[in-house]
Every structure is written in C-alpha cells, then in structure tokens.
N, C-alpha and C positions, 0 to 999 in steps of 0.2 A: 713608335712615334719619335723618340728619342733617335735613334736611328737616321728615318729621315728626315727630321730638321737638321742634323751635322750635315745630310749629305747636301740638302737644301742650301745651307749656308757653305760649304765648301764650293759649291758651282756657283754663290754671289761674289767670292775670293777671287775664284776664276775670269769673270766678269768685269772685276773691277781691276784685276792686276793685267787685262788684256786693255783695257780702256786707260790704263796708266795713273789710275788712282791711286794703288800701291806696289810697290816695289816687286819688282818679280823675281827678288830673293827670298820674301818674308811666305814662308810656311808657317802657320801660326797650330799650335793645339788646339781643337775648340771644345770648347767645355759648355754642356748645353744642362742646366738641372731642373727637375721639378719645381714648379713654383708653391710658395707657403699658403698666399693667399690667391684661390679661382679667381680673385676679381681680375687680376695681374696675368691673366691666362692661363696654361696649363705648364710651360714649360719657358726658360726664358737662359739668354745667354750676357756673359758681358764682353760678349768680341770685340766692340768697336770699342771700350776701354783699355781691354789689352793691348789696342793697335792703332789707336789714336797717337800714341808720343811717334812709332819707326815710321807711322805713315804722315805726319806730322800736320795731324787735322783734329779737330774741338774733336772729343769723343762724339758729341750727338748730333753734328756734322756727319761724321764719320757712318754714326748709326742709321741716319736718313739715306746714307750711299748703299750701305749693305741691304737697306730694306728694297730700295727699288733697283736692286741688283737679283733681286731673290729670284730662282725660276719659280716657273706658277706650279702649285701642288694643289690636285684636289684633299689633300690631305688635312692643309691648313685654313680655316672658315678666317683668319685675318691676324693681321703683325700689330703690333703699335710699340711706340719707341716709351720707355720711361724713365723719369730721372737723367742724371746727366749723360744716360747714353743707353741703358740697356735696351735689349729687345726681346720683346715677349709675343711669343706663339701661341692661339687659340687653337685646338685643335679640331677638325670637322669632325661632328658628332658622328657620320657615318663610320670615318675613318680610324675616329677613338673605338666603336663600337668592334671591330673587327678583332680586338684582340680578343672578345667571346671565341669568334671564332676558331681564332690560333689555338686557344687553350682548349677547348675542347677535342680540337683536334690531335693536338701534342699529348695530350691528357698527362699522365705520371713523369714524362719527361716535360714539361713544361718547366722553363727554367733553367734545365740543365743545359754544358755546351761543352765543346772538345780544347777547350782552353790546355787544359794537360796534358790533350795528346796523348795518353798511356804511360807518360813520364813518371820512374819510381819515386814515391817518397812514404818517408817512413812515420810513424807519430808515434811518439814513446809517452805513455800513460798511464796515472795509476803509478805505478809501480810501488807497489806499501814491504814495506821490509813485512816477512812472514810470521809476526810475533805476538801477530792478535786478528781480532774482527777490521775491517774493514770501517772506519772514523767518518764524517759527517764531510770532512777538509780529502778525503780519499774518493770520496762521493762525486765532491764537485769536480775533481779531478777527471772523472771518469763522466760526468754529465759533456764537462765542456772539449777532454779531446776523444770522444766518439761522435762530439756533435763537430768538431774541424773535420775527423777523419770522414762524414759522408759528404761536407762542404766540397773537399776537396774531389771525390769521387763524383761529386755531381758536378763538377767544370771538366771532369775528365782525367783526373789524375788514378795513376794503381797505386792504392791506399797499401799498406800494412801496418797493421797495429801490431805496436809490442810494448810486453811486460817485463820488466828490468828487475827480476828477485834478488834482491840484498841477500844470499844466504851464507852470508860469509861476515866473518866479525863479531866484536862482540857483543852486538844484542843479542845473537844468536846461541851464544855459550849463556847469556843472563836466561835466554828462554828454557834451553837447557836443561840450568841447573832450578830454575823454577818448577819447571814439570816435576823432575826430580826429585825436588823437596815433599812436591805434592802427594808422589807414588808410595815415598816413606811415610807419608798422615804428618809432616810438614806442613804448618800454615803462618802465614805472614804473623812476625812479632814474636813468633815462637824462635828460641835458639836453633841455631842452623838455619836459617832463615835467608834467604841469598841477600844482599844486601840493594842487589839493586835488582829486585827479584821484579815478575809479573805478576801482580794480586788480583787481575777478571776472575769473574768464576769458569770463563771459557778453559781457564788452565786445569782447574779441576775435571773437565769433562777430557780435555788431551789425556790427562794422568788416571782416569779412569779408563778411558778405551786402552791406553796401553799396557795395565796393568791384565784388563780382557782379552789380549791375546790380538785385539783387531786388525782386518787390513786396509788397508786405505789407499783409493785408486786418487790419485794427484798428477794431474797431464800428461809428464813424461815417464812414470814410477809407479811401481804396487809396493808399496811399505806394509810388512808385516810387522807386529810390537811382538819384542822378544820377550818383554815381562819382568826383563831381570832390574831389580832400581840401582844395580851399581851399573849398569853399560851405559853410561851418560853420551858415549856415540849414538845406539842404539836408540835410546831419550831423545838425542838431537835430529836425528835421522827422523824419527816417527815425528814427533810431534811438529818439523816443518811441513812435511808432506800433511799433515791434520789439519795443518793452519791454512796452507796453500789452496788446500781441499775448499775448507769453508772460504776463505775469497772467492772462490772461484763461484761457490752456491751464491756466496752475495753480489755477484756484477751478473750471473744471470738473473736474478731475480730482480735486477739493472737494467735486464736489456742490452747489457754490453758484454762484448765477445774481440778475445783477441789470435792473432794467425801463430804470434809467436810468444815465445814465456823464453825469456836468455836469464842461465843462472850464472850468477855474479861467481859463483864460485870455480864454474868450466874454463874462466879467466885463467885461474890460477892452474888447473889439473891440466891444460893447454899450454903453459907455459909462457901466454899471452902479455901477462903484468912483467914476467920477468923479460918479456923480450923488447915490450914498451921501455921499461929503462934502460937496457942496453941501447935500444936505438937514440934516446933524450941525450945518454954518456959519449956514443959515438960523434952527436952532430956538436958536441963542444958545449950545452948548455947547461951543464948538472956542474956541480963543485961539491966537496965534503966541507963541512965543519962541525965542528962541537960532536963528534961521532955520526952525525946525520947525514944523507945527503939531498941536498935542495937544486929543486929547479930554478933557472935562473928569469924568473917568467915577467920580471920587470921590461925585459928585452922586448915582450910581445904587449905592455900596456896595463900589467898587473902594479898595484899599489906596492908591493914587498914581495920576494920571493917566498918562493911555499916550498916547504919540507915534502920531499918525496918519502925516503926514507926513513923513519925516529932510531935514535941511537939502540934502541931493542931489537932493532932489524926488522919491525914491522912498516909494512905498508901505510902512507894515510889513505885519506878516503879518497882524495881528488886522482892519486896517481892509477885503479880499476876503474877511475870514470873516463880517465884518458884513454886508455887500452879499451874500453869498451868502447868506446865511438872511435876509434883507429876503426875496430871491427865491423862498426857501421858503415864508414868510409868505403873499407875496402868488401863490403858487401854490394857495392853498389850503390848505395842510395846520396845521390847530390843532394837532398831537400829530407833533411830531418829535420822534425817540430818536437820538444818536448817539452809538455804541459806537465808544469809542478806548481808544487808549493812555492811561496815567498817566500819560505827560508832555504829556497835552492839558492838563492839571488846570489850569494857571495862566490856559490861555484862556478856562476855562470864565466867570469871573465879568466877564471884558474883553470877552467876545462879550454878555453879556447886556447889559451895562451901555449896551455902543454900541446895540443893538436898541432898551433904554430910550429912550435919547438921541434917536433919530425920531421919534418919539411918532407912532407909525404904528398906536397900537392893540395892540401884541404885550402879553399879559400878562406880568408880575412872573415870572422862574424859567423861561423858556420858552428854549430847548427843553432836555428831560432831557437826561440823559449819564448812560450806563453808561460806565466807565473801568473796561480790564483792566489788571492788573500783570503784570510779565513774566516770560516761561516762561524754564525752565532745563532743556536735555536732555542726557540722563544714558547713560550705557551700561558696563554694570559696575562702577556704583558711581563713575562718573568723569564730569568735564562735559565735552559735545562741544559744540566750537566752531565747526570751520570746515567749511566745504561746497565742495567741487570746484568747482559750479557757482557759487556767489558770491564764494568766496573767503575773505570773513570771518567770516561767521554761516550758522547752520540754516534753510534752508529750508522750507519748505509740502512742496514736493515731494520734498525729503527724508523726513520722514516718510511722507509717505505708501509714497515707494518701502520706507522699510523696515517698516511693520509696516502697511500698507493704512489707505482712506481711513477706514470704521469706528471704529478707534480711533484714529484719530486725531482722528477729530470728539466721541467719544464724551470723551476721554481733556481735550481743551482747552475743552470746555462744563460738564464735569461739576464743578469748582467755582466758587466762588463771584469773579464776576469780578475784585472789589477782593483779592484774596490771590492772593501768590505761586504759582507752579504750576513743579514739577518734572515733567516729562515725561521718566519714567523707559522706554525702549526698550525692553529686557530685560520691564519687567512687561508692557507693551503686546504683546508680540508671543509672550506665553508662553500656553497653553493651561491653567488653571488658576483655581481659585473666587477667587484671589488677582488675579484682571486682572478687572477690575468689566465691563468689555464685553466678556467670555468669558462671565462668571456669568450677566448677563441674555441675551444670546445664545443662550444653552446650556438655560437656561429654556423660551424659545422654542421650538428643535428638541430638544426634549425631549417635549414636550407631543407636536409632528408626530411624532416616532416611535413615542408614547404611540398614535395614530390609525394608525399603519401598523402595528402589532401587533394592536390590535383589526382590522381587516380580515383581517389573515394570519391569524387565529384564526376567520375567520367569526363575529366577533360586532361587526358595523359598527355605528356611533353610531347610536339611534333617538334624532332630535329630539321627536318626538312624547309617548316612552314618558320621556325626561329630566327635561322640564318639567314632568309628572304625579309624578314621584317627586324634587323638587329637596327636601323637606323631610327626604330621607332624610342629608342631608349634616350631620350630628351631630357625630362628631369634631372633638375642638378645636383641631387642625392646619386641618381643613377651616373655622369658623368664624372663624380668625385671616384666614385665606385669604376670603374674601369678606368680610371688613368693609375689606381692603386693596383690595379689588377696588372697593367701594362709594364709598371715598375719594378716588378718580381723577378725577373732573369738578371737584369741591373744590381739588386741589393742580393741576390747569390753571388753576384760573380764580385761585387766588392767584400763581403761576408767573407768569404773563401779567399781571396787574398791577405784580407787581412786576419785572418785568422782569428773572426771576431763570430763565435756565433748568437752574442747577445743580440747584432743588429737584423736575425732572422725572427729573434723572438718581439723584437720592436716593433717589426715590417707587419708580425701578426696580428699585433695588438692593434695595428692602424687598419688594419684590412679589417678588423672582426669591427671596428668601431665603425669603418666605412659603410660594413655590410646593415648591421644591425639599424645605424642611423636611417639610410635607404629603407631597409623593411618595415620601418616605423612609418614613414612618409609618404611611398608610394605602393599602392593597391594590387598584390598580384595576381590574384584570381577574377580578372573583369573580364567582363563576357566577350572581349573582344578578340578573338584567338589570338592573331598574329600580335597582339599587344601583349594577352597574356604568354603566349609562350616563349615572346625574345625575354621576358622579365624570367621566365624560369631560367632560360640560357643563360641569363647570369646570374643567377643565383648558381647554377650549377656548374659554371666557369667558378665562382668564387669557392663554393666549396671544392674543387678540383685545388685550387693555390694554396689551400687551407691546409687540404689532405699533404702536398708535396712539402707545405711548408713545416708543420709537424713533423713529417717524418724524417725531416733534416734536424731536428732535435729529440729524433730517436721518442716521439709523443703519439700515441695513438690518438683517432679521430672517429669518435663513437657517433654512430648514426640516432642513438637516442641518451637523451642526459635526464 
C-alpha cells in the first residue's frame, strides 16, 4: 500500500510539474508513513510541506494541487488534506485486504528482499575472552548480533558470523596459573594463590579433568591433559580448549552458531601484528619516546596518541585489533558490524584511526559498532549476582536454565542495544500479557487453536473460498489488523539497516496486540463460510508474520502455550 501511494503521488508531481505548477527541476524524496491515529486514515504524507517554500505556494494550497493531481487508484476508498497541509490516505478495504493474500502466498519469505544482493558482510559477536562461562552481558551480545546477522540475511546479504578468541595475553597466563594452583589443591587465600587468580568453581572442574587425563574436542583442536601440574603450557593449552568447549555448549543451547572462530593468537604465529607495525612505521605515523613506540593517531581524530609498543616490548591491546580487522579487510568483507560491550567504546575510534594509518584503502568509519549496555537481573524485585557455576556473575546458562532459551533471547534483543537492560526473571518466566514473549507467543498458538476448532467443528479453512471473500474483512479491528500485517517488509528492511533488532521485537508486540485486540471483537466461527473463512485467512496471514517475525529473533513459535 505504501508503495502505491509514493507511486500514486509521484504521477501527481508529474502532473503538476507538466501543468507548470512546480518546477521541473524539483525531484522531491517522498516520504509516505503510517498513520498513529485511523481516524487520520491509514497512511499520510507531508509533501506539500516539504515543497511549499521551492514551489512557492501556502503548503495547503499546495496540498489541494497534489490531491486533485492524484491519478485514480482503486486502491485508495479517499484523500483528505489535514492541518496546514498534510495529506492523508484511506486505504480500500479490498485493496488493504490483499496483503492476506501476498503473505499467504510468500508464506516464510514474506518480508524478505534482495536489498544485499549477495553482498559479503561480516558480524563479529560474542567474542568472550576463554576464561570462564559465558556472563549474562556475553548473552545479550549474542541475543542481539545473531538477531542483526539474520536481519541482514533476510534483505539479502551473505552473513558470516565470527568469533574473535582473545587467547593471547594475560588473562590467559592468570587463567593458567589459576588452574594450576587448583591441580596442586591450591585454593583462593591460600599462599601461592595467584594473585589475580579465577575463583568459579568452573576452575575446579578444568583442573580436575586435567589432572583425569581428559580430551577435549574445541572447533579447531583435540587437546589431551598431560596431567603433569608443573607444564603451565600444557595447563594453558588444555584448559583454553575446556573453556572454549563449554562456550561453545552455551551459545548452542542459545541457539547461536557461528561460521568462524579467529584466534587472536594466529596474529602473532602469522607474523600479522608484527607486520601491522612495520606497515604503521613505513607510512610515517609511529614515532618512539620514553622507550615506547606510539601511533600517531591524533592525525585520524583520536583525542591523544596511543602506545603501540610499551617499553617491555609488549604489544597493547588496540595495536591485534588493528592487524585483525586489516585481516578482515583484506578478506574481503567491505561491511563489518561488530556488536560489543560499552566498554569497547574507547577502542572504537583507536581501531579506526590505526586502520586510517595503513592507507590500505579502508574507508573513513569502517567498521560499525553496535555497543550494548549492561543487563541487570532481578528476581523478586532484588539483583542477582552470583552464579554457582562462575562464582561472581550471571550466567547465559543461567538464564536459560531458569526461564528457557525463548525468553531469554527474546527478553536481551528486544531493546534498544545502547540502553540499559533489567532482566527481570519473575516477568520472564510468568505466563501473562505482562511477559512480551508470552503475549506474541500466545498470538501465535492462538491462531493454531483458532484452526483446530475449525476442524473439530467440521468447517476446515477453504483457501480457495477465503481469497474470493477477503473484501469481507470490514471491521475496524480487522483493518487495524492488516495495515499491521502490510507494514512488515518496511520495519525489516528499516530493522536491518539500522541495525536495530529491538524494532522487530516492537513490530511484534503491536502485531500480537493488534491480533489479540481483533480476536476479542470480532466473531470467527459464523456460519457464514466465506465470512468465516477470510477471518481465518488472517488469522493465518497473522500467524505466518508472527512465525517470520520470531524467527528473525532467533524465537521459536509454539503451536500450543
């Protein structure tokens, strides 16, 4: 519908710039949205504002030109001008009804479009240093870019997800000698005690399988534990591959899955970091002082230059972030997204700045960043902190054990990533219109049981007899109800741009509220076939948008609740 009123209004432009109303330079954007309130129509534009000053006419002047410029649509049942100019489109109840149609017929691609063409990009996600379980803040990470990475694949773009494993540095030596301590009957407080050691109990169960002889299959690797507690290689070696292991058990029991796993440390055994700074030295941006050497990254919009090099000859952290997205680059991918934590934030402009610094071709601002802030979970009104299995924070698998993976993907995608997020347990796991992933849920197996009444009744859905009678759907429950339906391909493709998949979770909540509203109002088992069965056609359009729209949040769509 959206659609043809632009095109509608584009042939009144035509009309009027041929009749010498307005200039036949001015190509204008036309920007057509939903309207808030049905009384105001379904859809309304403010063109004749935007083009009231270059055409140099009163806007509602202007908007009385455009309307009896309009060609005739049976699409549209009537125009009326409001306010100081805008114009607002009532849409024909036939012609709204037909998006039943479309979606039935589109079924699981409904929605989707070839916006990306097949174009690579890459989403870098998650990525938790390998030094424990998988945290509540690693969760949402993993909620909100597997829920961009299918936004993206559903306009059309080839996704690859990837996993960035920090195994290099030293939390890594702390995890280490943690294990370590453990293998000896070492425990926190006791002397020898590492100082900035790991205290979960998960460390315990590494330093028991190791001391067991275990092997441990982790993506790329089969690590055997050699058993001996002075090989702190051997220690280091095993119990990453132990940790990596269990991430891995926790994003499947997430529902998330990724193509690749890049270890931070092949940087170095590649010779990659060291040939990043020789490239930073050659283009003239690096200088020494005070035994360091610094990149000079003010050049590219950085507040202070940052220390490549520290006087110990070690690396800092920014200078393998730059050599790994060089590797990105030169992999191919123009359009990397990576979804972190808020306390990536200060990297963000020192990774860009060193990428500048190559002159390797990367453009200005590459790559995005989505940044989430951090969850807080709650239970009776009270914050929960510690988790048996880590010790000091919530876990992934926490949640999930207590109120399933559902909402808990539902629950860490559905706002907006830059704002705080209380993950309250109690609402998540209570059966009520008040738990957002109960209400559209329940939407969904609503509608199915909507269809198994019609059966039990002997009056099973005629597709045939539905589509012949879709203009019967009048009520304005049911018209609210398909112009929500109609709006679905629109709020993916803006979703997916912006890299926002809270406004999928938004879209649903108006969809389940639209639906449920309708089912409350209007009758659908009347004796009247073709009445009742275009009513099941959308119902069964609406659970179709429900099914796509869940499963763009990675949310199953149960046929009974």
């Amino acid at each position: 519908m959206k659609e043809t009123i632009i095109a509608l209004l584009e042939g009144a432009l035509d009309n009027l710039r041929q009749q010498g109303v307005l200039p036949a330079e001015l190509a204008p954007t036309i920007k057509v949205e939903p309207t808030r309130d049905k009384a105001h129509g379904d859809y309304a534009t403010n063109l004749a504002l935007m083009l009231a000053k270059p055409a140099g006419r009163k806007p509602r002047e202007l908007a009385e030109a455009l309307v009896a410029a309009l060609p005739m649509s049976d699409a549209v049942q009537k125009v009326e001008i409001a306010g100081p100019g805008f114009v607002n489109f009532f849409a024909a109840t036939d012609a709204a009804a037909q998006v039943v149609r479309q979606v039935l017929e589109a079924g699981d691609a409904y929605g989707r479009n070839l916006t990306g063409r097949g174009r690579k990009v890459q989403v870098e996600f998650v990525s938790a240093n390998p030094t424990g379980p998988l945290h509540v803040g690693h969760g949402r990470g993993a909620a909100i870019g597997d829920s961009i990475s299918r936004l993206l694949e559903a306009v059309g773009f080839e996704v690859t997800r990837e996993f960035y494993y920090n195994d290099a540095g030293a939390q890594i030596s702390n995890l280490a000698r943690s294990v370590q301590a453990r293998v000896k009957g070492i425990d926190p407080g006791d002397p020898g005690w590492p100082e900035d050691g790991y205290r979960g109990g998960y460390i315990i169960d590494v330093a028991n399988a190791y001391l067991a002889g275990e092997t441990v299959h982790a993506d790329d690797r089969h690590v055997t534990a050699a058993g001996d507690p002075e090989d702190l290689d051997a220690i280091r070696d095993f119990a990453v591959a132990y940790l990596r292991r269990e991430q891995d058990l926790d994003l499947k029991a997430f529902g998330v899955t990724f193509d690749v796993y890049f270890l931070e440390s092949s940087l170095y055994e590649q010779g990659k970091v060291e040939a990043t700074v020789q490239r930073l030295i050659e283009k003239g941006h690096t200088y020494e002082q005070d035994g360091a050497l610094w990149l000079r990254t003010t050049d590219f919009g950085d507040d202070k230059d940052r220390v490549m090099r520290k006087s110990d000859g070690h690396y800092t952290y920014f200078l393998p972030d730059v050599a790994y997205h060089l590797d990105k680059w030169q992999r191919g991918f123009e359009t990397v997204i990576n979804e972190q934590g808020a306390d990536h934030h200060s990297t963000v402009t020192r990774v860009r700045a060193g990428l500048q610094a190559l002159e390797a071709g990367i453009p200005q601002g590459w790559p995005d960043y989505v940044l989430h802030q951090m969850v807080m979970v709650t239970r009776s009104g009270v914050e929960v902190k510690l988790s048996k299995r880590a010790g000091s924070y919530v876990t992934v698998r926490d949640l999930i054990d207590e109120v399933g993976r559902d909402a808990t993907r539902f629950f860490l995608a559905a706002r907006r990533a830059d704002s705080q997020l209380t993950f309250d347990i109690d609402l998540a796991r209570s059966q009520s219109n008040d738990n957002p992933v109960y209400y559209v849920q329940y939407a969904h197996a609503r509608v199915c049981s909507m269809l198994r009444k019609a059966e039990a009744e002997e009056k099973p859905f005629d597709h045939a007899l539905a589509v012949q009678s879709l203009a019967l759907l009048e009520a304005d429950q049911e018209k609210a109800l398909l112009n929500r339906l109609a709006r679905y391909p629109e709020v993916v493709q803006h979703a997916a741009a912006a890299h926002e998949p809270q406004q999928i979770a938004q879209y649903l909540l108006d969809l389940a509220a639209d639906f449920h509203t309708c089912y409350n109002a209007v009758k659908v088992m009347v004796d009247d076939d073709a009445l009742r069965n275009a009513r099941l056609a959308l119902g069964l359009a609406t659970r179709q948008v429900l099914r796509n729209g869940l499963d763009l949040m990675g949310v199953g769509a149960p046929e009974e609740m």
